[in-house]
C-alpha positions as CSV (number, residue, x, y, z in Angstrom):
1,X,-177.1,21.6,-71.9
2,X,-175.7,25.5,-72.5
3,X,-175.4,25.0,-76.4
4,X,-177.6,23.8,-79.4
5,X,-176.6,22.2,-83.0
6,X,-179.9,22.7,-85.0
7,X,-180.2,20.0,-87.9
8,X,-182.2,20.4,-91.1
9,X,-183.5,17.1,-91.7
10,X,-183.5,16.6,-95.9
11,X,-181.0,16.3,-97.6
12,X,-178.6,17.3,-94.6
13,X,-179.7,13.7,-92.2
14,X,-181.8,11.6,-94.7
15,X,-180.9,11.6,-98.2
16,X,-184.0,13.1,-99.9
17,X,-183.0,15.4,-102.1
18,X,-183.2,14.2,-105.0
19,X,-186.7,11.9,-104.4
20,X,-187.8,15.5,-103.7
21,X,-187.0,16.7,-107.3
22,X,-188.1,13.9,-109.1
23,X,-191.3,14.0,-107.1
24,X,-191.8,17.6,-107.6
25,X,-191.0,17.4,-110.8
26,X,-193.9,15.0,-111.7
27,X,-196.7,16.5,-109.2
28,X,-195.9,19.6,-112.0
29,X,-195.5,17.6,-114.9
30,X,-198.9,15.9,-114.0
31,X,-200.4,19.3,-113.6
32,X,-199.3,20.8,-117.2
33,X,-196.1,22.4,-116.2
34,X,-192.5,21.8,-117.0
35,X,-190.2,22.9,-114.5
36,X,-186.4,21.3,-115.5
37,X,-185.2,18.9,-112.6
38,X,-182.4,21.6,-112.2
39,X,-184.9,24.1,-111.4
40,X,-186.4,21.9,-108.9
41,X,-183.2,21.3,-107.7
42,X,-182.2,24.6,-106.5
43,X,-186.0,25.2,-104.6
44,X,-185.5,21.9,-102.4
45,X,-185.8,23.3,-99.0
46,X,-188.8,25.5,-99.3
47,X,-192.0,25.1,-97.7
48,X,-194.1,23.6,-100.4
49,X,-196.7,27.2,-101.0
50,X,-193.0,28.9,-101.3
51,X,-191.3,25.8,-103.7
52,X,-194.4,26.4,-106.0
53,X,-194.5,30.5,-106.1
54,X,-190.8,30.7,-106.8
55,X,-190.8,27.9,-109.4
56,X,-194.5,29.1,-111.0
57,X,-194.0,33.0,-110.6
58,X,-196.8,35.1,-110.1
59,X,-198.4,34.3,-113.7
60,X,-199.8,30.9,-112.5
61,X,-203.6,29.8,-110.9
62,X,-202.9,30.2,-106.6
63,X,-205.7,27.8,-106.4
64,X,-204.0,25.4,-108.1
65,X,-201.4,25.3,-105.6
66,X,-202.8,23.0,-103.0
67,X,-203.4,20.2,-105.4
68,X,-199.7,20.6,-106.8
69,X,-198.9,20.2,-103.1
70,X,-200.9,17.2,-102.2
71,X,-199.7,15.4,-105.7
72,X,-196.4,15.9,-104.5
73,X,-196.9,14.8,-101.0
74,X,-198.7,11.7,-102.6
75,X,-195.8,10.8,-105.0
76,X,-193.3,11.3,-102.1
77,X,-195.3,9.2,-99.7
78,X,-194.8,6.1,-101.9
79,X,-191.2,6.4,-100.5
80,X,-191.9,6.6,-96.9
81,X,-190.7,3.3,-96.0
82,X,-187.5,3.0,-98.0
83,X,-185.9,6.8,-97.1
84,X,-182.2,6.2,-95.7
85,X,-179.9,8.1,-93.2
86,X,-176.9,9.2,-94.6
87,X,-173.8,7.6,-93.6
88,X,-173.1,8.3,-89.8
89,X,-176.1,10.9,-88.8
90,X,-177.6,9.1,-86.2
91,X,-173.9,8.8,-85.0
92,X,-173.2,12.1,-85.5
93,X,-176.2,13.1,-83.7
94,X,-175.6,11.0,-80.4
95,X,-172.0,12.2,-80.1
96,X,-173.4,15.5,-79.9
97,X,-175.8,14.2,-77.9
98,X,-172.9,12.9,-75.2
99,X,-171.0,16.0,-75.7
100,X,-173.4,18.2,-74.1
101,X,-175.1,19.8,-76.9
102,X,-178.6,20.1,-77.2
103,X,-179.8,18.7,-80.6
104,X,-182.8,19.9,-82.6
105,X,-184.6,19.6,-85.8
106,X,-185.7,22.3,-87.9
107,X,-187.3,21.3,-91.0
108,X,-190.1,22.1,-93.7
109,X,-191.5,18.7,-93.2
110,X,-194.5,18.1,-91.1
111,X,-197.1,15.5,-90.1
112,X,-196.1,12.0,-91.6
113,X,-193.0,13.2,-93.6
114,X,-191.6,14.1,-90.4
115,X,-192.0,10.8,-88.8
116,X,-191.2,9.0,-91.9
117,X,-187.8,11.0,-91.4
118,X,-187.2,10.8,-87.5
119,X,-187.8,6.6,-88.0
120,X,-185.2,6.9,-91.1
121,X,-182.5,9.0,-88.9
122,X,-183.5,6.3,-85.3
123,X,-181.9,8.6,-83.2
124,X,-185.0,10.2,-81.6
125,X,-183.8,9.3,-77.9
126,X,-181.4,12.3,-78.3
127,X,-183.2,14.5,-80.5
128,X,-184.4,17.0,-77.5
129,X,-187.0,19.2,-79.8
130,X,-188.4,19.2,-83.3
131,X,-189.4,22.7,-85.1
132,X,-191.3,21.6,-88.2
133,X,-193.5,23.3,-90.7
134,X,-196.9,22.7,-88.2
135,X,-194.9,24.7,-85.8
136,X,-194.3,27.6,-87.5
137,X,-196.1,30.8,-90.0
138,X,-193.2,31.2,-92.4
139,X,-190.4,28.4,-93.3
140,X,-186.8,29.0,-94.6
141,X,-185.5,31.3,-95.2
142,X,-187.2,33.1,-92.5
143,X,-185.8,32.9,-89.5
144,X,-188.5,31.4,-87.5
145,X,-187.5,27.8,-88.1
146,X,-184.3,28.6,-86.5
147,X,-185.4,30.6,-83.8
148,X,-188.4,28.1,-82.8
149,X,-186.1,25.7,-82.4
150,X,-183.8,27.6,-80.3
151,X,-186.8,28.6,-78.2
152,X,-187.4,24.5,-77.7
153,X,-184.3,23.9,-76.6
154,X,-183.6,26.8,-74.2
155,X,-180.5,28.7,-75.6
156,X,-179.6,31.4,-77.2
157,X,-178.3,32.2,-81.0
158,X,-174.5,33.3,-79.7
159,X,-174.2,29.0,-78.7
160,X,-175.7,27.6,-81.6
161,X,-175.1,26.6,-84.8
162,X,-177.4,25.3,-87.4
163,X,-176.2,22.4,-89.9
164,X,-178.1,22.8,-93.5
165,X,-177.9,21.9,-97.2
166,X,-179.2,24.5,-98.9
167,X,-179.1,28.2,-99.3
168,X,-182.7,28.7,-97.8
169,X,-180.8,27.3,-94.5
170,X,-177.8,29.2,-94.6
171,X,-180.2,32.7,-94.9
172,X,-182.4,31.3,-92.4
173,X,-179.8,30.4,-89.7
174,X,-178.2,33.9,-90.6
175,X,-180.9,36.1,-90.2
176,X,-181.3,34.2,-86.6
177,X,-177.9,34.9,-86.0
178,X,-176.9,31.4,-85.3
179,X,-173.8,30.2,-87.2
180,X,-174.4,28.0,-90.2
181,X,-172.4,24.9,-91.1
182,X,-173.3,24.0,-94.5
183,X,-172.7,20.3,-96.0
184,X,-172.7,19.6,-99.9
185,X,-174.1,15.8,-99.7
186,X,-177.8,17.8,-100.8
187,X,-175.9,18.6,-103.9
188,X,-175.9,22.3,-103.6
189,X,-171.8,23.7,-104.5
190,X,-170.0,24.9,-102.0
191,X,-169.8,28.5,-103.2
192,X,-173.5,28.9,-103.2
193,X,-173.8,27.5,-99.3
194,X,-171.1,30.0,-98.4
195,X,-172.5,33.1,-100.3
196,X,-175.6,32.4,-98.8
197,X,-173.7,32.3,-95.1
198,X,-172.0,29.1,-94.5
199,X,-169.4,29.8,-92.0
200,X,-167.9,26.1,-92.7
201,X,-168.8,23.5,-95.5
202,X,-167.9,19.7,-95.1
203,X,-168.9,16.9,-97.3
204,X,-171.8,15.3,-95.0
205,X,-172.6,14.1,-91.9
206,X,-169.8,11.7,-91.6
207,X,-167.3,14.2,-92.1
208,X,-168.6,16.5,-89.7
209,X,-168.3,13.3,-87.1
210,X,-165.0,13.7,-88.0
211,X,-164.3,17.0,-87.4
212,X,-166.4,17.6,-84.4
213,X,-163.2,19.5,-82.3
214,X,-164.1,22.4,-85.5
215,X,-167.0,22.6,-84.4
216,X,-166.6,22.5,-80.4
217,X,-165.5,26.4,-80.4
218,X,-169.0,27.1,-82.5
219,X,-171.0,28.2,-79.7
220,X,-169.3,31.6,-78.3
Protein backbone atom coordinates (compact mmCIF):
# COMPACT_ATOMS: atom_id res chain seq x y z
CA UNK A 1 0.00 0.00 0.00
CA UNK A 2 1.64 3.41 -1.71
CA UNK A 3 -0.74 5.87 0.18
CA UNK A 4 -1.89 6.56 3.89
CA UNK A 5 -5.35 8.19 5.40
CA UNK A 6 -4.26 9.11 9.02
CA UNK A 7 -7.43 9.18 11.35
CA UNK A 8 -7.75 11.21 14.62
CA UNK A 9 -9.68 9.04 16.75
CA UNK A 10 -12.07 11.48 19.13
CA UNK A 11 -14.46 13.17 18.01
CA UNK A 12 -13.54 12.35 14.26
CA UNK A 13 -14.23 7.99 14.71
CA UNK A 14 -15.87 7.75 18.21
CA UNK A 15 -18.12 10.39 19.38
CA UNK A 16 -16.29 11.78 22.48
CA UNK A 17 -16.31 15.12 22.26
CA UNK A 18 -18.39 16.27 24.21
CA UNK A 19 -17.91 13.38 27.24
CA UNK A 20 -14.47 15.12 26.99
CA UNK A 21 -15.87 18.57 27.92
CA UNK A 22 -18.16 17.65 30.44
CA UNK A 23 -15.44 15.51 32.02
CA UNK A 24 -12.95 18.15 31.82
CA UNK A 25 -15.04 20.40 32.94
CA UNK A 26 -15.69 18.72 36.35
CA UNK A 27 -11.93 17.26 36.98
CA UNK A 28 -11.57 21.53 37.01
CA UNK A 29 -14.63 22.27 38.72
CA UNK A 30 -13.58 19.60 41.42
CA UNK A 31 -10.19 21.28 41.66
CA UNK A 32 -11.56 25.08 42.30
CA UNK A 33 -11.59 26.26 38.77
CA UNK A 34 -14.30 27.32 36.45
CA UNK A 35 -13.47 26.90 33.00
CA UNK A 36 -17.07 27.49 30.77
CA UNK A 37 -17.92 24.15 28.80
CA UNK A 38 -17.26 26.47 25.68
CA UNK A 39 -13.79 26.96 26.65
CA UNK A 40 -13.34 23.35 27.12
CA UNK A 41 -14.83 22.89 23.98
CA UNK A 42 -12.48 24.62 21.80
CA UNK A 43 -9.10 22.67 23.76
CA UNK A 44 -10.60 19.09 22.92
CA UNK A 45 -7.77 17.64 21.07
CA UNK A 46 -4.82 18.62 23.21
CA UNK A 47 -2.68 16.37 25.00
CA UNK A 48 -3.99 16.69 28.57
CA UNK A 49 -0.41 18.92 30.18
CA UNK A 50 -1.31 21.19 26.93
CA UNK A 51 -5.47 21.17 27.44
CA UNK A 52 -4.61 22.38 31.11
CA UNK A 53 -1.77 25.20 30.22
CA UNK A 54 -3.85 26.77 27.59
CA UNK A 55 -7.14 26.63 29.63
CA UNK A 56 -5.14 27.62 33.16
CA UNK A 57 -2.53 30.09 31.67
CA UNK A 58 0.63 30.47 33.23
CA UNK A 59 -0.80 32.03 36.59
CA UNK A 60 -1.89 28.53 37.87
CA UNK A 61 0.08 25.73 40.42
CA UNK A 62 2.12 23.25 37.42
CA UNK A 63 1.98 20.72 40.17
CA UNK A 64 -1.38 20.70 40.31
CA UNK A 65 -1.54 19.56 36.83
CA UNK A 66 -1.16 15.86 37.11
CA UNK A 67 -4.00 15.46 39.58
CA UNK A 68 -6.32 17.61 37.16
CA UNK A 69 -5.16 15.04 34.62
CA UNK A 70 -5.83 11.86 36.54
CA UNK A 71 -9.38 13.41 37.79
CA UNK A 72 -10.17 13.77 34.32
CA UNK A 73 -8.95 10.43 33.21
CA UNK A 74 -10.92 8.96 36.18
CA UNK A 75 -14.31 10.78 35.28
CA UNK A 76 -13.80 9.73 31.60
CA UNK A 77 -13.00 6.10 32.45
CA UNK A 78 -16.57 5.71 33.93
CA UNK A 79 -17.50 5.83 30.24
CA UNK A 80 -15.23 3.29 28.80
CA UNK A 81 -17.64 0.75 28.15
CA UNK A 82 -20.56 2.75 26.61
CA UNK A 83 -18.27 5.15 23.98
CA UNK A 84 -19.97 4.67 20.37
CA UNK A 85 -18.50 4.82 16.68
CA UNK A 86 -20.05 7.28 14.72
CA UNK A 87 -22.27 6.34 12.04
CA UNK A 88 -20.25 4.32 9.31
CA UNK A 89 -16.41 4.60 10.59
CA UNK A 90 -15.55 1.23 10.89
CA UNK A 91 -17.09 1.17 7.36
CA UNK A 92 -15.38 3.95 6.27
CA UNK A 93 -12.27 2.56 7.46
CA UNK A 94 -12.39 -0.95 5.78
CA UNK A 95 -13.23 0.62 2.41
CA UNK A 96 -10.14 2.31 2.65
CA UNK A 97 -8.81 -0.49 3.84
CA UNK A 98 -9.89 -2.51 0.35
CA UNK A 99 -8.96 0.45 -1.64
CA UNK A 100 -5.41 0.16 -1.02
CA UNK A 101 -4.82 2.74 1.47
CA UNK A 102 -2.97 2.29 4.41
CA UNK A 103 -4.93 3.31 7.54
CA UNK A 104 -3.53 4.78 10.70
CA UNK A 105 -4.45 6.39 13.95
CA UNK A 106 -2.99 9.36 15.37
CA UNK A 107 -4.43 10.38 18.57
CA UNK A 108 -3.76 12.12 22.07
CA UNK A 109 -5.15 9.06 23.76
CA UNK A 110 -2.95 6.49 25.16
CA UNK A 111 -2.89 3.32 27.39
CA UNK A 112 -6.66 2.28 28.21
CA UNK A 113 -8.37 5.22 26.43
CA UNK A 114 -6.95 3.96 23.38
CA UNK A 115 -8.23 0.54 23.64
CA UNK A 116 -11.39 1.71 25.06
CA UNK A 117 -11.54 3.56 21.59
CA UNK A 118 -10.00 0.88 19.01
CA UNK A 119 -12.93 -1.80 20.81
CA UNK A 120 -15.57 1.23 20.16
CA UNK A 121 -14.42 1.85 16.31
CA UNK A 122 -13.99 -2.81 15.90
CA UNK A 123 -12.20 -2.19 12.96
CA UNK A 124 -8.67 -3.11 14.27
CA UNK A 125 -8.08 -5.90 11.48
CA UNK A 126 -7.44 -2.96 9.09
CA UNK A 127 -6.12 -0.42 11.19
CA UNK A 128 -2.23 -1.14 9.99
CA UNK A 129 -0.49 1.35 12.86
CA UNK A 130 -1.47 3.33 15.84
CA UNK A 131 0.55 6.70 16.82
CA UNK A 132 -0.70 7.61 20.25
CA UNK A 133 0.32 10.01 22.97
CA UNK A 134 2.91 6.99 24.53
CA UNK A 135 4.46 7.24 21.20
CA UNK A 136 5.34 10.53 20.92
CA UNK A 137 7.21 13.95 22.99
CA UNK A 138 4.83 16.61 21.82
CA UNK A 139 0.95 15.99 20.63
CA UNK A 140 -1.09 18.21 18.27
CA UNK A 141 -0.45 20.52 16.94
CA UNK A 142 2.99 19.52 16.50
CA UNK A 143 3.62 17.59 13.84
CA UNK A 144 5.03 14.54 15.35
CA UNK A 145 1.70 12.73 15.66
CA UNK A 146 1.40 12.98 12.04
CA UNK A 147 4.62 12.20 11.02
CA UNK A 148 4.97 9.10 13.49
CA UNK A 149 2.25 7.74 11.99
CA UNK A 150 3.47 8.23 8.54
CA UNK A 151 6.77 6.68 9.66
CA UNK A 152 4.49 3.38 10.80
CA UNK A 153 3.02 2.98 7.88
CA UNK A 154 5.81 3.44 5.34
CA UNK A 155 4.85 6.55 3.11
CA UNK A 156 5.45 9.68 2.60
CA UNK A 157 3.48 13.26 3.38
CA UNK A 158 2.93 14.03 -0.72
CA UNK A 159 0.33 10.46 -0.44
CA UNK A 160 -1.39 11.16 2.61
CA UNK A 161 -4.00 12.77 4.04
CA UNK A 162 -5.01 13.12 7.61
CA UNK A 163 -8.86 13.22 8.65
CA UNK A 164 -9.33 15.48 11.97
CA UNK A 165 -11.99 17.44 14.00
CA UNK A 166 -10.32 20.04 15.30
CA UNK A 167 -7.99 22.87 14.64
CA UNK A 168 -5.00 21.24 16.64
CA UNK A 169 -5.39 18.52 13.70
CA UNK A 170 -5.60 20.58 10.88
CA UNK A 171 -2.08 22.59 12.13
CA UNK A 172 -0.64 19.39 12.96
CA UNK A 173 -1.28 17.61 9.62
CA UNK A 174 -0.20 20.99 7.98
CA UNK A 175 2.97 21.53 9.48
CA UNK A 176 3.66 17.63 8.27
CA UNK A 177 2.65 18.53 5.03
CA UNK A 178 0.07 15.93 4.67
CA UNK A 179 -3.33 17.29 3.46
CA UNK A 180 -6.03 17.72 6.00
CA UNK A 181 -9.66 16.72 5.54
CA UNK A 182 -11.52 18.16 8.32
CA UNK A 183 -15.16 16.86 9.48
CA UNK A 184 -17.58 19.10 11.72
CA UNK A 185 -19.37 16.02 13.62
CA UNK A 186 -16.61 17.15 16.73
CA UNK A 187 -18.55 20.31 16.66
CA UNK A 188 -15.91 22.70 15.64
CA UNK A 189 -17.49 25.23 12.52
CA UNK A 190 -16.29 24.84 9.39
CA UNK A 191 -14.50 28.14 9.02
CA UNK A 192 -12.35 27.49 11.93
CA UNK A 193 -11.21 23.71 10.46
CA UNK A 194 -10.46 25.51 7.23
CA UNK A 195 -8.53 28.57 8.64
CA UNK A 196 -6.61 26.22 10.53
CA UNK A 197 -5.80 24.18 7.09
CA UNK A 198 -8.68 22.01 6.10
CA UNK A 199 -8.25 21.40 2.43
CA UNK A 200 -11.99 19.75 2.48
CA UNK A 201 -14.69 19.72 5.27
CA UNK A 202 -17.65 17.03 5.23
CA UNK A 203 -20.16 16.39 7.91
CA UNK A 204 -18.59 13.05 9.41
CA UNK A 205 -17.47 9.86 8.71
CA UNK A 206 -20.50 8.70 6.80
CA UNK A 207 -20.24 11.43 4.44
CA UNK A 208 -16.81 10.96 3.74
CA UNK A 209 -17.83 7.10 2.82
CA UNK A 210 -19.76 8.77 0.49
CA UNK A 211 -17.50 10.80 -1.18
CA UNK A 212 -14.54 8.67 -1.15
CA UNK A 213 -13.88 9.27 -5.35
CA UNK A 214 -12.95 13.20 -3.58
CA UNK A 215 -10.78 11.85 -1.88
CA UNK A 216 -9.04 9.21 -4.29
CA UNK A 217 -6.90 12.13 -6.08
CA UNK A 218 -5.64 13.13 -2.22
CA UNK A 219 -2.51 11.43 -2.35
CA UNK A 220 -0.27 13.23 -5.31
Amino acid sequence: MDRAAVFDVDGTLVDTNHLHVVTWWEAFRQAGHHVPMHAVHRAVGLASSDLIAHLLGDDRDPERDDELSTAHKVLYGQYFDRLRALPEAGRLLRRLHRDGWSVVLATSAGGAELTALRRALDADEVITATAGADDVEEGKPAPEPVEHALERAGVPAERAVFVGDTVWDMRAGSRAGVRCVGVLCGGIPRADLEDAGADAVYDDPAHLLASLPELGGAAR
